[in-house]
MARTI-682057 format. One record per residue (C-alpha): residue number from 0; residue in three letters; z negated, y, x. Coordinates in steps of 0.1 Angstrom, whole numbers, padded with zeros to 4 digits. Example, Ala and Ser with C-alpha at 12.3 -4.5 7.8 and 13.67 -1.06 7.14 Angstrom:
2
<node num="0" residuo="ALA" up="-0078" north="-0045" east="0123"/>
<node num="1" residuo="SER" up="-0071" north="-0011" east="0137"/>
END
This chain:
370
<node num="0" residuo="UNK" up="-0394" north="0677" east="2036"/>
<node num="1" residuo="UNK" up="-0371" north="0704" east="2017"/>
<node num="2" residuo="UNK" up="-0342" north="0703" east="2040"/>
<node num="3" residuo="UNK" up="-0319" north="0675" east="2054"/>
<node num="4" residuo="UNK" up="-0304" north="0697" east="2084"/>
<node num="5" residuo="UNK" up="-0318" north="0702" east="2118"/>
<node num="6" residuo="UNK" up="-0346" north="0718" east="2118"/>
<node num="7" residuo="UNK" up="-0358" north="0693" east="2086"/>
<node num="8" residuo="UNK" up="-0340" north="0658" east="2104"/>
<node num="9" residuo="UNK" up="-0361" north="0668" east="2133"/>
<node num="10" residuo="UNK" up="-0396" north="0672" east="2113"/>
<node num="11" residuo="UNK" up="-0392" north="0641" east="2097"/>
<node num="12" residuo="UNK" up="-0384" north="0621" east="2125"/>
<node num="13" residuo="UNK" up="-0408" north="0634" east="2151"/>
<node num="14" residuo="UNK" up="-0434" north="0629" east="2120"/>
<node num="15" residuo="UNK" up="-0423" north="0594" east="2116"/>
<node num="16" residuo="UNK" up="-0429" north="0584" east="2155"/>
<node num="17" residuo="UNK" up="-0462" north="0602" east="2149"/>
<node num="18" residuo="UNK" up="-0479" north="0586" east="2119"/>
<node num="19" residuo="UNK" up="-0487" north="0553" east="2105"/>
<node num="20" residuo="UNK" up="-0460" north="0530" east="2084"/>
<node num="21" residuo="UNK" up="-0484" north="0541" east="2049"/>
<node num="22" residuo="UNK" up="-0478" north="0575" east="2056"/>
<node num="23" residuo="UNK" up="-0448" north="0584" east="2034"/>
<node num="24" residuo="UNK" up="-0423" north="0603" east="2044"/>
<node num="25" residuo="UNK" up="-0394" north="0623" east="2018"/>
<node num="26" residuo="UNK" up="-0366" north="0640" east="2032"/>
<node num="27" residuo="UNK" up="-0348" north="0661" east="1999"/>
<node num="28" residuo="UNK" up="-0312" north="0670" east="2006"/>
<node num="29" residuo="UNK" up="-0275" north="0666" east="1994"/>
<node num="30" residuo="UNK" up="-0258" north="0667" east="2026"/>
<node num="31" residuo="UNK" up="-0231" north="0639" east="2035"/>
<node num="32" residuo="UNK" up="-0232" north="0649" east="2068"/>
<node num="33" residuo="UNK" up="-0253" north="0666" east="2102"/>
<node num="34" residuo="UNK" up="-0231" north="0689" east="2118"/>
<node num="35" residuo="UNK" up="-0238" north="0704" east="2154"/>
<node num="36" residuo="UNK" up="-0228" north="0740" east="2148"/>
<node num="37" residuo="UNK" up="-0233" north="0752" east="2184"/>
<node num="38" residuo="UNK" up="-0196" north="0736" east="2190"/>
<node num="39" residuo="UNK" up="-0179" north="0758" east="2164"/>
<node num="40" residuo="UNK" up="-0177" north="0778" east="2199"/>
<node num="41" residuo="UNK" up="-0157" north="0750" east="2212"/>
<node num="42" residuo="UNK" up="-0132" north="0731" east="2187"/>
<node num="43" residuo="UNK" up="-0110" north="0760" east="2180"/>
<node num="44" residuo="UNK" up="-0100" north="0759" east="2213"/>
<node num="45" residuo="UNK" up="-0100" north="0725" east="2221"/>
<node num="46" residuo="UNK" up="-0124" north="0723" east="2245"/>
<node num="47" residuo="UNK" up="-0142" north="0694" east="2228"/>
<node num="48" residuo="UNK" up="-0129" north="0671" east="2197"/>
<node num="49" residuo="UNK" up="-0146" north="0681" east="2162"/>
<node num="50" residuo="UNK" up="-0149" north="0641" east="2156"/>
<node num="51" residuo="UNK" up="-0175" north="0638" east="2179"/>
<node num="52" residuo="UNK" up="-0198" north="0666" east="2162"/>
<node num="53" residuo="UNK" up="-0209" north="0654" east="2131"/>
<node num="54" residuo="UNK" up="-0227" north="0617" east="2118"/>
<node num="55" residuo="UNK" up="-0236" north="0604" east="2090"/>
<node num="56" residuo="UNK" up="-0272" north="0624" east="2076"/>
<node num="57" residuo="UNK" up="-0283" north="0587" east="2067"/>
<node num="58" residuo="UNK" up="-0274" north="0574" east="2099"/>
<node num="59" residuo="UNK" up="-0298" north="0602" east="2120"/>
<node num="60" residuo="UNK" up="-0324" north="0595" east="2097"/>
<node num="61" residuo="UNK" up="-0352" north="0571" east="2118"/>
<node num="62" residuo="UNK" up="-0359" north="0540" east="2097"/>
<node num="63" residuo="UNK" up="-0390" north="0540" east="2074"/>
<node num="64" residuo="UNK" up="-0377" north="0580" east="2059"/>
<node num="65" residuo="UNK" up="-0373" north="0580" east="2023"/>
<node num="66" residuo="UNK" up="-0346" north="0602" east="2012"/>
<node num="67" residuo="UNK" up="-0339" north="0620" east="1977"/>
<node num="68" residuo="UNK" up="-0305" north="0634" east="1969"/>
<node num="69" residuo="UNK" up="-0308" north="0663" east="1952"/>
<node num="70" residuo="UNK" up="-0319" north="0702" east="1960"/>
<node num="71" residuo="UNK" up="-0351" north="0714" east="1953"/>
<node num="72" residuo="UNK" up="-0352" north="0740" east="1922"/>
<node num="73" residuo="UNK" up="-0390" north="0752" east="1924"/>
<node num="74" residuo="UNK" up="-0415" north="0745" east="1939"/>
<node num="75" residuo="UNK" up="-0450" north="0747" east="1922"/>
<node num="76" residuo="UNK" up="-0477" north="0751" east="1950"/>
<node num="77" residuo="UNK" up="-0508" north="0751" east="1931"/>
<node num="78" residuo="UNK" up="-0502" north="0720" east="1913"/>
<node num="79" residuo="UNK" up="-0482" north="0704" east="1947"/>
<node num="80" residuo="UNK" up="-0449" north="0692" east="1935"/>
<node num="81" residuo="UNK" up="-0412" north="0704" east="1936"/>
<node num="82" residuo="UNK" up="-0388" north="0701" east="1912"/>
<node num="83" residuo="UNK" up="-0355" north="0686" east="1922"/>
<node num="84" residuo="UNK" up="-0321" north="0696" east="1900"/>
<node num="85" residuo="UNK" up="-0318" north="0656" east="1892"/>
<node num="86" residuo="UNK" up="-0346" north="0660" east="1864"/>
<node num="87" residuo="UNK" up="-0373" north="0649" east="1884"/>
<node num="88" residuo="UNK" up="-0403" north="0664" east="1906"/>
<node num="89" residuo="UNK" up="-0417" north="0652" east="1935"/>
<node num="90" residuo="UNK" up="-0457" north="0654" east="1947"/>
<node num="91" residuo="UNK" up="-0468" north="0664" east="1981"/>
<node num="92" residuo="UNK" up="-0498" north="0659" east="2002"/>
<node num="93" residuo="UNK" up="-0480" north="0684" east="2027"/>
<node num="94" residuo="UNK" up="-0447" north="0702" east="2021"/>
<node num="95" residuo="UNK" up="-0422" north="0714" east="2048"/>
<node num="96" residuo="UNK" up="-0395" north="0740" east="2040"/>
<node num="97" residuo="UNK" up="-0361" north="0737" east="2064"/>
<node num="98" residuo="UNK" up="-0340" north="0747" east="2041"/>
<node num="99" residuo="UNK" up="-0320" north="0770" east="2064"/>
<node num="100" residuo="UNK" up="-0295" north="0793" east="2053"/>
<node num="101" residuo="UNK" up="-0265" north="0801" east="2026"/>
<node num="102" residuo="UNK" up="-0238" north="0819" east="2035"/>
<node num="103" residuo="UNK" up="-0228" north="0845" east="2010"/>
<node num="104" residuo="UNK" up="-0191" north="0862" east="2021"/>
<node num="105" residuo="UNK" up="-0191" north="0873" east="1986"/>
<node num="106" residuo="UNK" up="-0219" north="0904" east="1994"/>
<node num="107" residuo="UNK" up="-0190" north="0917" east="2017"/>
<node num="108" residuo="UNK" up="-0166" north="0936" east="1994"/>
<node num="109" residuo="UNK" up="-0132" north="0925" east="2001"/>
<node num="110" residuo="UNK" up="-0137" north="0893" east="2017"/>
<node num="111" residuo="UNK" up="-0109" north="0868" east="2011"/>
<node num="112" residuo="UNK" up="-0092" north="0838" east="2020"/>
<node num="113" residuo="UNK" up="-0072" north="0854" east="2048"/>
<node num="114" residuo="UNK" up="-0104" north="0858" east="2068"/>
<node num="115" residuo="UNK" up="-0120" north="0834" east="2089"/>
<node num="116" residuo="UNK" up="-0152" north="0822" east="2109"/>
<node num="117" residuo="UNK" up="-0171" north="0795" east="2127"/>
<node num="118" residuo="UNK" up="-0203" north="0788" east="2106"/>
<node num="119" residuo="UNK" up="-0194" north="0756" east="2093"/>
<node num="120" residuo="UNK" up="-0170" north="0726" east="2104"/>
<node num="121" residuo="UNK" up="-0145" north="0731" east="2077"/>
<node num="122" residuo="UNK" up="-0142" north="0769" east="2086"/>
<node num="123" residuo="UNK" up="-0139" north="0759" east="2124"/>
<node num="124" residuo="UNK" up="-0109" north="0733" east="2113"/>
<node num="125" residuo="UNK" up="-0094" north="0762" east="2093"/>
<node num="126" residuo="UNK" up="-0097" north="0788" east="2124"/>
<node num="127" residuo="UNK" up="-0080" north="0764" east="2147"/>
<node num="128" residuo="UNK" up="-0053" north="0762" east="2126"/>
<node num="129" residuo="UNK" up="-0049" north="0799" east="2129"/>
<node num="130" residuo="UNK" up="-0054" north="0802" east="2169"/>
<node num="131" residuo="UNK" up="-0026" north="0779" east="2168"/>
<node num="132" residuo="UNK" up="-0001" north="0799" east="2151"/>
<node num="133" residuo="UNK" up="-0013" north="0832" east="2161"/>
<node num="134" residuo="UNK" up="0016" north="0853" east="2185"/>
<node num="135" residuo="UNK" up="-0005" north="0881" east="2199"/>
<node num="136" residuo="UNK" up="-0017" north="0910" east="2180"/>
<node num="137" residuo="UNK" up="-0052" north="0927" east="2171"/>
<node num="138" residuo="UNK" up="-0088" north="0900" east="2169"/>
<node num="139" residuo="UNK" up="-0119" north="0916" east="2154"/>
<node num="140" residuo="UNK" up="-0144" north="0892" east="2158"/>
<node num="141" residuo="UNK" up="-0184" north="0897" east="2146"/>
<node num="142" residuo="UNK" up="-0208" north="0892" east="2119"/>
<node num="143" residuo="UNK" up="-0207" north="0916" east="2086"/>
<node num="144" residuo="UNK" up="-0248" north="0922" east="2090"/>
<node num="145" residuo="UNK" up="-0278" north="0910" east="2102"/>
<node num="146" residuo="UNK" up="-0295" north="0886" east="2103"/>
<node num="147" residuo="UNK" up="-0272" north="0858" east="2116"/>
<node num="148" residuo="UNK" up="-0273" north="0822" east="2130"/>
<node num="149" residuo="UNK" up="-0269" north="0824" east="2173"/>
<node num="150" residuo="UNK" up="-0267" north="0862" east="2185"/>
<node num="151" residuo="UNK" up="-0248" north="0851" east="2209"/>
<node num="152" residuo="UNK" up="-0225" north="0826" east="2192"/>
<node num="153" residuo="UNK" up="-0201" north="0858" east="2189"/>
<node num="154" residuo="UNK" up="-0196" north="0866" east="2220"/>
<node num="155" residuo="UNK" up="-0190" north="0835" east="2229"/>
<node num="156" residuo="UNK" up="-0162" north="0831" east="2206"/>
<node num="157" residuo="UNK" up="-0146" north="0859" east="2222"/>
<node num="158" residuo="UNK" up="-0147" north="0847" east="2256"/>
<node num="159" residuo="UNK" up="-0127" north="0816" east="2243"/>
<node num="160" residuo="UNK" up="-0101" north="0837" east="2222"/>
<node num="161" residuo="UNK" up="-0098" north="0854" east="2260"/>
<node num="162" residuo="UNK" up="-0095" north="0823" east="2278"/>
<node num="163" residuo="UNK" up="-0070" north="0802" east="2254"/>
<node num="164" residuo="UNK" up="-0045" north="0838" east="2251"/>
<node num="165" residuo="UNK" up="-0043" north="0839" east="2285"/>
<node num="166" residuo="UNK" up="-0036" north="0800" east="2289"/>
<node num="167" residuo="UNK" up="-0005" north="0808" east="2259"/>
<node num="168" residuo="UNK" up="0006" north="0836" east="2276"/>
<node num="169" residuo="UNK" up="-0005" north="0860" east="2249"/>
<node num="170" residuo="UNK" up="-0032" north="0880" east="2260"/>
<node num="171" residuo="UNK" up="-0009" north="0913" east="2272"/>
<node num="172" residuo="UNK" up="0000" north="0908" east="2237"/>
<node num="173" residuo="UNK" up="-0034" north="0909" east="2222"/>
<node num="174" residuo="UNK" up="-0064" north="0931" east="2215"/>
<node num="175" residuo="UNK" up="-0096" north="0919" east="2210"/>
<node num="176" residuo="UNK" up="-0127" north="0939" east="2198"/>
<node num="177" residuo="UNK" up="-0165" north="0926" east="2190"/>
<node num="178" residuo="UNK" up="-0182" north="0941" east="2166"/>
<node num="179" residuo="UNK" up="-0224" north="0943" east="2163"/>
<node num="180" residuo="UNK" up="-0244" north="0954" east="2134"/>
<node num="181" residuo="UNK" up="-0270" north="0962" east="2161"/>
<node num="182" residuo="UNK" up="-0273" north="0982" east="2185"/>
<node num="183" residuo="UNK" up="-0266" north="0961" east="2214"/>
<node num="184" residuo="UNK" up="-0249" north="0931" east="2221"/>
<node num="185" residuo="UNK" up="-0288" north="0909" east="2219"/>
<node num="186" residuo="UNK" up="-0321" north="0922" east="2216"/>
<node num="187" residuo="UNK" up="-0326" north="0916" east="2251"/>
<node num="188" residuo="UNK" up="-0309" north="0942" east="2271"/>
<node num="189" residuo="UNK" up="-0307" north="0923" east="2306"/>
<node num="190" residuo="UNK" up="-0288" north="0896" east="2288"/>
<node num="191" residuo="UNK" up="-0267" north="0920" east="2271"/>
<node num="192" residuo="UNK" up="-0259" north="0939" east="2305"/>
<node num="193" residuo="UNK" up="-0243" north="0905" east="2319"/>
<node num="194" residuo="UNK" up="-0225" north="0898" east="2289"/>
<node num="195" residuo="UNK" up="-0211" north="0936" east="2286"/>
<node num="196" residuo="UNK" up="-0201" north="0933" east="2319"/>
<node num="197" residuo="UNK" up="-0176" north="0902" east="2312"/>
<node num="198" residuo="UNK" up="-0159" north="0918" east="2282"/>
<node num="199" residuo="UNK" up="-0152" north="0942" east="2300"/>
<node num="200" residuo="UNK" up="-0137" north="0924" east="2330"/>
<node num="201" residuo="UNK" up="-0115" north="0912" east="2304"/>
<node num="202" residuo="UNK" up="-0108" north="0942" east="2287"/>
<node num="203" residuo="UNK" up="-0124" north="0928" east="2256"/>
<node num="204" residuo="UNK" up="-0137" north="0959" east="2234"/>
<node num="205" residuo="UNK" up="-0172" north="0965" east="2220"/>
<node num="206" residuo="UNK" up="-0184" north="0986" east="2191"/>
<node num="207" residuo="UNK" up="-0218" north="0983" east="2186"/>
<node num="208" residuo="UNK" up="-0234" north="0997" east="2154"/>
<node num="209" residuo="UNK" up="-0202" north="0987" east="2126"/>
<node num="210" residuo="UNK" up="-0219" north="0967" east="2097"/>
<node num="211" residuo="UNK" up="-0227" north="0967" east="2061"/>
<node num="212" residuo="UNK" up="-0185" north="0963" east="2063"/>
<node num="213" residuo="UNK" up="-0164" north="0964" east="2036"/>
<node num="214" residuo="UNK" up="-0126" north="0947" east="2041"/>
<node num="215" residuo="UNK" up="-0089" north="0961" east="2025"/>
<node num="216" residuo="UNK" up="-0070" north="0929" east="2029"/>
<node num="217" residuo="UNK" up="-0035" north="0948" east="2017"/>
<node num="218" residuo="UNK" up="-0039" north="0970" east="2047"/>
<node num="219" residuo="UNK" up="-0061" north="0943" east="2069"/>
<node num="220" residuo="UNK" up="-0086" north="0971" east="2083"/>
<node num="221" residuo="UNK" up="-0121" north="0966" east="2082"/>
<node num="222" residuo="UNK" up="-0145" north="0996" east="2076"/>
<node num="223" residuo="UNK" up="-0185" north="1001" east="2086"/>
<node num="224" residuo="UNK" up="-0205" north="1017" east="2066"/>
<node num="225" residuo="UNK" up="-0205" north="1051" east="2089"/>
<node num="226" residuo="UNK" up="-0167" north="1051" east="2082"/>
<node num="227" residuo="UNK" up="-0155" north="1034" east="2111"/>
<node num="228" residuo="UNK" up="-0122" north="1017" east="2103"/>
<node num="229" residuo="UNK" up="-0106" north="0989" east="2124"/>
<node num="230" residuo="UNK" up="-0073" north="0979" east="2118"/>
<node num="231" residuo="UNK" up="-0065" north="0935" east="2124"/>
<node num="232" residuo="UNK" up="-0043" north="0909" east="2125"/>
<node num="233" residuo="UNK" up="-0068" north="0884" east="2124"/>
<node num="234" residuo="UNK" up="-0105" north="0888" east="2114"/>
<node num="235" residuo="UNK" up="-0131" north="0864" east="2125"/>
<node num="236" residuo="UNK" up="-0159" north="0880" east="2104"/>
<node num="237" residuo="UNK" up="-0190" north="0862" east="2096"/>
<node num="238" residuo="UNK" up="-0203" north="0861" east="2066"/>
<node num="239" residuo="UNK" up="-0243" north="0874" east="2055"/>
<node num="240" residuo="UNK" up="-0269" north="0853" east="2053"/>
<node num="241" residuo="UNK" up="-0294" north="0843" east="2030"/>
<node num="242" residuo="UNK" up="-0321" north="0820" east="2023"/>
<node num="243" residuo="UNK" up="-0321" north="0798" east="1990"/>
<node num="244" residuo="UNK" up="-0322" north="0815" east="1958"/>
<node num="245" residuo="UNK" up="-0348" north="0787" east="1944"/>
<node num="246" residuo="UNK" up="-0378" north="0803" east="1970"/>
<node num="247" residuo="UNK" up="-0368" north="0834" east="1955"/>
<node num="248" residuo="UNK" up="-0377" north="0819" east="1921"/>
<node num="249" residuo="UNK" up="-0408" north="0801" east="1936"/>
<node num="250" residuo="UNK" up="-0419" north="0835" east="1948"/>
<node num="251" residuo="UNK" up="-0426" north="0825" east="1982"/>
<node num="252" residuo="UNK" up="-0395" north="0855" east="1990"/>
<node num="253" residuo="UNK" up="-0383" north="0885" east="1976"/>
<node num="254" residuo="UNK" up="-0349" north="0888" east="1978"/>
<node num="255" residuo="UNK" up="-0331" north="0872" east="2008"/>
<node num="256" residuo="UNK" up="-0346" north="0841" east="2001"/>
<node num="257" residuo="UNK" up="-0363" north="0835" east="2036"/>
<node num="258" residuo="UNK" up="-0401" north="0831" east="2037"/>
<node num="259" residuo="UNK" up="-0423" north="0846" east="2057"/>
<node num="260" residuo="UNK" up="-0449" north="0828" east="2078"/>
<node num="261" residuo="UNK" up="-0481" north="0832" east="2103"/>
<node num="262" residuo="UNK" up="-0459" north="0831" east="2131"/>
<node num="263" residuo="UNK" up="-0484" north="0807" east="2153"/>
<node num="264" residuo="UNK" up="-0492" north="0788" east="2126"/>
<node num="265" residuo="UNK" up="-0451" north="0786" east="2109"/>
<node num="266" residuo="UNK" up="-0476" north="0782" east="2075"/>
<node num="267" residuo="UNK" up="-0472" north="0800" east="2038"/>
<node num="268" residuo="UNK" up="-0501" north="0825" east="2032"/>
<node num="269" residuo="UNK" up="-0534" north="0808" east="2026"/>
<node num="270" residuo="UNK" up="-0519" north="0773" east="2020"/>
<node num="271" residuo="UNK" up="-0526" north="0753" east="2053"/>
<node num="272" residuo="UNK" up="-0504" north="0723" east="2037"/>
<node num="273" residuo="UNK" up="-0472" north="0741" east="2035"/>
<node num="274" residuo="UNK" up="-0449" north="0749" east="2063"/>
<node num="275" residuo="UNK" up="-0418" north="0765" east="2068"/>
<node num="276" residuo="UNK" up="-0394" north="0758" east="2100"/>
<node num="277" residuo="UNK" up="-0362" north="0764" east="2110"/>
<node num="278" residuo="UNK" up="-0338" north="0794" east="2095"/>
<node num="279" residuo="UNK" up="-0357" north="0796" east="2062"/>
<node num="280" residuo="UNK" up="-0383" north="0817" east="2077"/>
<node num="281" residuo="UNK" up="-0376" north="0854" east="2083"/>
<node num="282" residuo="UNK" up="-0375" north="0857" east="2118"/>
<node num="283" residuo="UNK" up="-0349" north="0887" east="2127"/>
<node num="284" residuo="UNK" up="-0330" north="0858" east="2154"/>
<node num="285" residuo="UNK" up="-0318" north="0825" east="2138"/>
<node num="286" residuo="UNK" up="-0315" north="0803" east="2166"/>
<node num="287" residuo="UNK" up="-0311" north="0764" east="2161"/>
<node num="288" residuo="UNK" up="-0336" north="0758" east="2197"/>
<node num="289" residuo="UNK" up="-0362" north="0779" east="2180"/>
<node num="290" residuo="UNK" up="-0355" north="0753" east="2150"/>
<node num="291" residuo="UNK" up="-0360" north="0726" east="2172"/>
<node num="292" residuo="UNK" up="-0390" north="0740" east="2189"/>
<node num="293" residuo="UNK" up="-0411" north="0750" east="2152"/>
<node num="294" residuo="UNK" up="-0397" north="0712" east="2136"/>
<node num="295" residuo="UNK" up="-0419" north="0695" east="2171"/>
<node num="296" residuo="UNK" up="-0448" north="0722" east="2168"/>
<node num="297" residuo="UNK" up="-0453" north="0715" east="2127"/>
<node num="298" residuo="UNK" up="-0450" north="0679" east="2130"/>
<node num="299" residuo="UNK" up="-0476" north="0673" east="2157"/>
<node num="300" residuo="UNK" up="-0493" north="0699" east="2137"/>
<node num="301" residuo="UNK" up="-0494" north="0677" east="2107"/>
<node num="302" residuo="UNK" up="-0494" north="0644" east="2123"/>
<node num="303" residuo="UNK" up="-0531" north="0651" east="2141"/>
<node num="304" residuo="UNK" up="-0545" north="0666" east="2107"/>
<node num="305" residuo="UNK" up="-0535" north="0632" east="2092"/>
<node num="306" residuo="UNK" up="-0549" north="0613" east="2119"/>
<node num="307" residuo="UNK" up="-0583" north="0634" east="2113"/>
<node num="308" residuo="UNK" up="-0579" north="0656" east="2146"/>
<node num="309" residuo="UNK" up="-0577" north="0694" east="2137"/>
<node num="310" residuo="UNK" up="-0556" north="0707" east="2164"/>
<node num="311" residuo="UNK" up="-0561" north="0745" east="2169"/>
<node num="312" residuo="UNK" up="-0531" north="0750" east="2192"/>
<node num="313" residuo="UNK" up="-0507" north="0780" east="2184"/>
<node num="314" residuo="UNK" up="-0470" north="0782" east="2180"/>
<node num="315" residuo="UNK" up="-0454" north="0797" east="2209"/>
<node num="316" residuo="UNK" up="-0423" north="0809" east="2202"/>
<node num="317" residuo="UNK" up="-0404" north="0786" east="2231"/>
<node num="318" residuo="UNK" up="-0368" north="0781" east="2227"/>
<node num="319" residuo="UNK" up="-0340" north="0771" east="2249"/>
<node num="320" residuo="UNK" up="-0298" north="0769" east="2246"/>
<node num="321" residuo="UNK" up="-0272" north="0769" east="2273"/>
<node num="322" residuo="UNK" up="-0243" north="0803" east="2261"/>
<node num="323" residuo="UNK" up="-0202" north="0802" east="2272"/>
<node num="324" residuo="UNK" up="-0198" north="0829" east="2290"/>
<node num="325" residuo="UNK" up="-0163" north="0833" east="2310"/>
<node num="326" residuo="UNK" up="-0139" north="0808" east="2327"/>
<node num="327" residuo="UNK" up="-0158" north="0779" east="2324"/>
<node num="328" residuo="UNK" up="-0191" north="0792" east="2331"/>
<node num="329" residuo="UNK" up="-0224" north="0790" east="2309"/>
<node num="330" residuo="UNK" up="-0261" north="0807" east="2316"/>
<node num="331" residuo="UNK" up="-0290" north="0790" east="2301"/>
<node num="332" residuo="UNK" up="-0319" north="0811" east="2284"/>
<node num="333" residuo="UNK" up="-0353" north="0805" east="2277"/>
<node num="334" residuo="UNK" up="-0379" north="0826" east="2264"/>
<node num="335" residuo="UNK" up="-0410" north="0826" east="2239"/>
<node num="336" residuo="UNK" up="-0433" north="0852" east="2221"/>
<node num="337" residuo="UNK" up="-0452" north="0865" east="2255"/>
<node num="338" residuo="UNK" up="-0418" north="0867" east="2277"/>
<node num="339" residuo="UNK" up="-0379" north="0879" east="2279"/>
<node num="340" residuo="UNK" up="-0351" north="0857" east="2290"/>
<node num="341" residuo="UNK" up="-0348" north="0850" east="2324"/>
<node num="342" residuo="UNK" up="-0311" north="0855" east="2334"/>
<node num="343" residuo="UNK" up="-0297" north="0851" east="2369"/>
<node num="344" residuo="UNK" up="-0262" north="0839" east="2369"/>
<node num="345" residuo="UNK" up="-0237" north="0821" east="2353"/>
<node num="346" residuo="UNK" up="-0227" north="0786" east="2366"/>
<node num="347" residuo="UNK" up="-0200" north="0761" east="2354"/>
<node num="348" residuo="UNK" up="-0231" north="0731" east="2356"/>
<node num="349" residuo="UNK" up="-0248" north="0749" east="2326"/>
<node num="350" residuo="UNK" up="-0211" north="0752" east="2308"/>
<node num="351" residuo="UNK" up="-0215" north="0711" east="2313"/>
<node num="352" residuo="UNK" up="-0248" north="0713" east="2295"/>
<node num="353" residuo="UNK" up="-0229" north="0735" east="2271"/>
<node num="354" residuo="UNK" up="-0202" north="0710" east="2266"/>
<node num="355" residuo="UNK" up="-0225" north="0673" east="2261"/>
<node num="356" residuo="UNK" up="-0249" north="0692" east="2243"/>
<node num="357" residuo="UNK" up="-0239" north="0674" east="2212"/>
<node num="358" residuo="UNK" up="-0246" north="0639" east="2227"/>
<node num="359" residuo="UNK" up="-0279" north="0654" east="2239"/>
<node num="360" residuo="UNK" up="-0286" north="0664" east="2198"/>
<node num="361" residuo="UNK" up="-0277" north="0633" east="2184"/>
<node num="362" residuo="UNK" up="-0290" north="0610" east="2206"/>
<node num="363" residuo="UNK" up="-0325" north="0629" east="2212"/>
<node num="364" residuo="UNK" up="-0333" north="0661" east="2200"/>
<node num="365" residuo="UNK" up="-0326" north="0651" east="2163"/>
<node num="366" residuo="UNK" up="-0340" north="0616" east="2167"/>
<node num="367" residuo="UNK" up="-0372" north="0633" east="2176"/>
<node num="368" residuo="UNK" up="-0374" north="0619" east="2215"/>
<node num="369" residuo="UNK" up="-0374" north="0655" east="2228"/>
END
């Protein structure tokens, strides 16, 4: 298992609760910690405490996991092994890739220390610490391009800017403006009709269309590539993403570093013992539930072949989150290959869902229960 975040926890424990104690299972990964990025939403304005969004990646680990700390640095399919920047390589009978995302703020010319966003806990600590000294004035909030992690995770950041500036008595002061690199809000326009229709009941501006940006820090205005310029006070920009350089090297990408897959069968090409789940393949949407939903599809997957049964069943597609929408209100989406989102109305029992949905994670979804 390359990959000791979500989608890869998630594989690893579901294949654990699926397969005999001989069968050994590697997770390979450096990270200290499993963070719950869906609440990056949440901490800045203080709607839940950051504390209670991240363990310990040993701790969420099921017993009888092997991990490896290190990264992987190639991986060598016809000969089945990886190897690992500590000097060593590692053999597989079967190989999962979850090895998600890299953020690279660096592509956007201009991006600096001044800017901000919510893509990882110490950027949401530092963003909160903004919020808090902010005094009115002009937000741009969106990603730089596509593709990102949660389509919607932007406009739901703006909805809480909104709601906190009004609780401060700053939002007569304020502007706020989201920005898309697409043409609409989400690819599904019936979800994008309810959420257009909330900013602007609270006169929150949309531009759709401004990407490939490039920022002037001296003059704080951000530009789109059409020309478009945007003048801030504060800029919640979100960095591009990419998949890891080392699968460019494998040559199992070209060059964003996500992999593409059969995508019923979440396999590489003709290799039917090498998987890829989770952000790392290049899907268009980066969505954690659709993480969730390939780790259980690819474990079961490799679980019956090891236990000699040769299921034929097809990925789906299925995923599922709960999205803020305004005061205190959530809708909950689910959809796979074959259908849209259903969306009727917004409801402050699916912001609850929203708000334990980190207890739910931790306690289940990770731990490979559900």
């Amino acid at each position: 298992m390359l990959g000791d975040a979500n989608a890869g926890i998630i594989t690893a424990n579901k294949l654990r609760m699926h397969t005999d104690n001989d069968v050994d299972i590697t997770v390979v990964g450096k990270s200290e910690y499993t963070y719950f990025k869906p609440d990056g939403v949440l901490i800045p304005f203080n709607e839940i405490n950051y504390k209670e969004t991240f363990k310990k990646t040993d701790f969420v680990l099921n017993y009888g996991i092997n991990r490896i700390k290190a990264l992987a640095t190639k991986i060598n399919l016809n000969d089945h092994y990886v190897d690992l920047d500590n000097g060593k390589s590692i053999s597989y009978d079967y190989l999962v890739i979850a090895t998600g995302d890299r953020l690279v703020p660096e592509d956007v010319p201009g991006y600096n220390d001044g800017i901000y966003h919510f893509y990882d806990l110490n950027n949401v600590l530092k963003l909160k610490e903004g919020l808090e000294s902010f005094n009115g004035g002009k937000i741009v909030v969106g990603p730089a391009s596509v593709p990102f992690q949660c389509p919607v995770a932007p406009s739901e950041f703006v909805f809480g800017i909104d709601k906190i500036l009004k609780s401060r008595g700053l939002r007569d002061k304020s502007d706020i403006t989201l920005i898309m690199p697409m043409d609409d809000i989400l690819p599904f326009k019936n979800v994008s009709d309810v959420v257009r229709s909330g900013l602007e009941e609270n006169k929150i501006n949309f531009i759709p269309k401004f990407k490939n940006v490039t920022v002037d820090g001296k003059s704080k205005t951000i530009t789109s590539e059409s020309g478009e310029k945007l003048n801030y006070d504060m800029l919640v920009l979100i960095p591009p993403h990419k998949g890891q350089e080392f699968l460019i090297k494998s040559g199992l990408s070209e060059n964003t570093g996500y992999v593409t897959v059969d995508k019923t069968k979440l396999n590489y090409g003709d290799y039917d013992n090498v998987y890829v789940v989770g952000d790392a393949v290049d899907f268009p949407m980066k969505v954690g539930a659709m993480g969730h939903s390939m780790a259980a599809y690819v474990a079961s997957k490799i679980a019956s072949q090891i236990n000699g049964n040769y299921s034929e069943t097809s990925f789906d597609g299925f995923m599922g989150c709960s999205t803020v929408f305004t005061d205190h209100t959530a809708f909950t989406l689910s959809f796979d290959y074959s259908s849209k989102p259903f969306l009727n109305f917004a409801s402050h029992s699916d912001y609850f869902l929203k708000y334990i949905s980190a207890d739910t994670y931790f306690s289940s979804i990770l731990r490979g229960i559900l």
